[in-house]
C-alpha positions as a Markdown table, in Angstrom:
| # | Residue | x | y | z |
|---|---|---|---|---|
| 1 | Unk | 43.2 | -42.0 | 23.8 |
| 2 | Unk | 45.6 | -42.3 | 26.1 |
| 3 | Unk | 48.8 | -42.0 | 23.4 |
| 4 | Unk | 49.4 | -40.5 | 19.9 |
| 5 | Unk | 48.4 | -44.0 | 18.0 |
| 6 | Unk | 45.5 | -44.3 | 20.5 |
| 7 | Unk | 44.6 | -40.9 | 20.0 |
| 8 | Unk | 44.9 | -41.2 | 15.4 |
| 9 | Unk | 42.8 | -44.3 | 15.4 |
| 10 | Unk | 39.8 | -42.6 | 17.3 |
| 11 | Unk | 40.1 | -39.9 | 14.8 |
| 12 | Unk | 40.2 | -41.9 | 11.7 |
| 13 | Unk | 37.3 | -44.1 | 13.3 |
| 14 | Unk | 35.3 | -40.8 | 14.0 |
| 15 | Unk | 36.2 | -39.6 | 10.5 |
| 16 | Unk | 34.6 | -43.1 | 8.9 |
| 17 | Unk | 31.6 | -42.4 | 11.2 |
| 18 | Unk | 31.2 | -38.6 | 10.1 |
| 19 | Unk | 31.8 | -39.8 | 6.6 |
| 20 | Unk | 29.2 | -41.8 | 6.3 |
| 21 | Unk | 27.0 | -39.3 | 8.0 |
| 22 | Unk | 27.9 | -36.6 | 5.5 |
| 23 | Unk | 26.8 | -39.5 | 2.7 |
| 24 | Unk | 23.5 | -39.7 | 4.4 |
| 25 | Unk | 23.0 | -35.5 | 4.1 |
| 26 | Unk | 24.6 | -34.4 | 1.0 |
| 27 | Unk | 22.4 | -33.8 | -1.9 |
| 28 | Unk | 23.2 | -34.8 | -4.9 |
| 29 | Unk | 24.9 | -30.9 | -5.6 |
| 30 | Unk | 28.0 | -31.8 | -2.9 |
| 31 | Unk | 26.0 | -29.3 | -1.0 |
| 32 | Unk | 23.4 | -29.5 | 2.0 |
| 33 | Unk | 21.5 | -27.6 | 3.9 |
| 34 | Unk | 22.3 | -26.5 | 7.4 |
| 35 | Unk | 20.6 | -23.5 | 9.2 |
| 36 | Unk | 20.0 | -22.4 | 5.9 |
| 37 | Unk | 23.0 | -22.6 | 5.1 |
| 38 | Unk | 24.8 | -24.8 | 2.2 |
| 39 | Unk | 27.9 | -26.5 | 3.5 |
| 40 | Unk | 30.2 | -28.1 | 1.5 |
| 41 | Unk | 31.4 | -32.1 | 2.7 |
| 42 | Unk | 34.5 | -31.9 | 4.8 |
| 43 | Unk | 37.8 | -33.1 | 4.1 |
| 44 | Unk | 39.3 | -35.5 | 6.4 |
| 45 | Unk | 41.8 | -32.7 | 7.8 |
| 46 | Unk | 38.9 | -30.6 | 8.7 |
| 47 | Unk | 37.2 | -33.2 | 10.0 |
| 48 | Unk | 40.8 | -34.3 | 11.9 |
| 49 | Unk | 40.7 | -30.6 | 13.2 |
| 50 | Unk | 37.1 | -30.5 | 14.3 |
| 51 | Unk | 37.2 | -33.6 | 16.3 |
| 52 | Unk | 40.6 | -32.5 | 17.7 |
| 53 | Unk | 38.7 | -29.3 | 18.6 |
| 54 | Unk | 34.9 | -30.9 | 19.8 |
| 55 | Unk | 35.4 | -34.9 | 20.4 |
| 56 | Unk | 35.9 | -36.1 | 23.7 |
| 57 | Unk | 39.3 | -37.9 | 23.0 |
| 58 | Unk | 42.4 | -37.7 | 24.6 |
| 59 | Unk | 43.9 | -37.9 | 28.2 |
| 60 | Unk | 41.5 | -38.5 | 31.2 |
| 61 | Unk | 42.8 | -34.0 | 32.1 |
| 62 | Unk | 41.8 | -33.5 | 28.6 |
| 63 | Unk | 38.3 | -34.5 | 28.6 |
| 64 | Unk | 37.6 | -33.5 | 32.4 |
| 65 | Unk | 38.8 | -29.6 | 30.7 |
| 66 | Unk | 36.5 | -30.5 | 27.7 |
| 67 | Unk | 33.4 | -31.6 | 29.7 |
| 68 | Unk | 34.1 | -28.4 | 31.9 |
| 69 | Unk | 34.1 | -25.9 | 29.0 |
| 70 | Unk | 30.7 | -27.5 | 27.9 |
| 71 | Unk | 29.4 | -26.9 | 31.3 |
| 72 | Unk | 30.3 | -23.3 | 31.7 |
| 73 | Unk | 28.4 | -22.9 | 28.4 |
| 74 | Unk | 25.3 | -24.5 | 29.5 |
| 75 | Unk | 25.4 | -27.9 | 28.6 |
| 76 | Unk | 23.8 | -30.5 | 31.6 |
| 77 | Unk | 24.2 | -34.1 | 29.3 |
| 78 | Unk | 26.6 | -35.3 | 27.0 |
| 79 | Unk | 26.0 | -38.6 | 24.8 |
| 80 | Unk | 29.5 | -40.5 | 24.9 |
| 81 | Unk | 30.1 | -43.1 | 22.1 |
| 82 | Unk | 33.4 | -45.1 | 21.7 |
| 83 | Unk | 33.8 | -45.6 | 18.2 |
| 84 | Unk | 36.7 | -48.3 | 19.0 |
| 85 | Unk | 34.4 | -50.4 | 21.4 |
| 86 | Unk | 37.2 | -50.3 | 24.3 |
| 87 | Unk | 35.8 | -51.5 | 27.3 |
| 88 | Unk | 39.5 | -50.6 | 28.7 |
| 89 | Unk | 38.5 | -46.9 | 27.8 |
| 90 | Unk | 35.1 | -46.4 | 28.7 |
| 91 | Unk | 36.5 | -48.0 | 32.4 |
| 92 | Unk | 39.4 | -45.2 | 32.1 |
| 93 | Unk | 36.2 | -42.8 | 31.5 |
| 94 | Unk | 34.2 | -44.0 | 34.0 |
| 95 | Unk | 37.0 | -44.4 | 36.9 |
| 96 | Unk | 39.0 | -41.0 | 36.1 |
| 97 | Unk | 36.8 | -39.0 | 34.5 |
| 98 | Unk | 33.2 | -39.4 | 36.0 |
| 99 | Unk | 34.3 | -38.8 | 39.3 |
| 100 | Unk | 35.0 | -35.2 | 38.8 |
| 101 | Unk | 31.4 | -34.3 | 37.8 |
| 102 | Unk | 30.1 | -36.8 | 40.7 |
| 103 | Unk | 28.9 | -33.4 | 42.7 |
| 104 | Unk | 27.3 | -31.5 | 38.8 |
C-alpha cells in the first residue's frame, strides 16, 4: 500500500478474509477457543488495528521495519499473501523489499 486508499482497501480486503476465518472458528456461543482461552469475534476496528499493528502493508520502509522486528524476535520465514492480487505490488515487494534480506 503505497497511499492511504491503497493502504484502506488492503485492510477491508484482509478484514473480509479474517471475517470469514472467524465464521469458520466460532462456536455457535460467539465464543472460541484459543490457548484455552475464549475469545470473543473481533470487530472490524480491532481487526483494522490489528492488521495496522501485524500485516505486512504499507510503504516498501514500512515492511523492511516490519520484517526486521520479526527477525530480531526469531522468526526465519514469513508466508506473504496479497489479498488484492497486485502483480504491481508483489513486484514493488520483490524489487524494494526483498533485497534488503538478500544477505538473512
Amino acid at each position: 500500500a503505497m497511499n492511504e486508499p491503497e493502504r484502506e482497501t488492503a485492510r477491508a480486503l484482509r478484514a473480509k478474509f479474517m471475517t470469514q476465518v472467524q465464521q469458520l472458528s466460532l462456536s455457535p456461543t460467539g465464543e472460541s477457543p484459543t490457548l484455552g482461552r475464549p475469545r470473543k469475534a473481533m470487530s472490524r476496528a480491532e481487526m483494522d488495528a490489528v492488521t495496522e499493528r501485524d500485516a505486512l502493508i504499507g510503504r516498501p520502509d514500512e515492511i523492511i521495519g516490519r520484517i526486521e522486528r520479526l527477525q530480531e524476535a526469531g522468526v526465519e520465514y514469513i508466508m506473504v499473501i496479497d489479498f488484492a492480487a497486485s502483480l504491481d505490488h508483489l513486484r514493488i515487494f520483490a524489487r524494494e523489499v526483498m533485497p534488503a534480506f538478500a544477505s538473512s
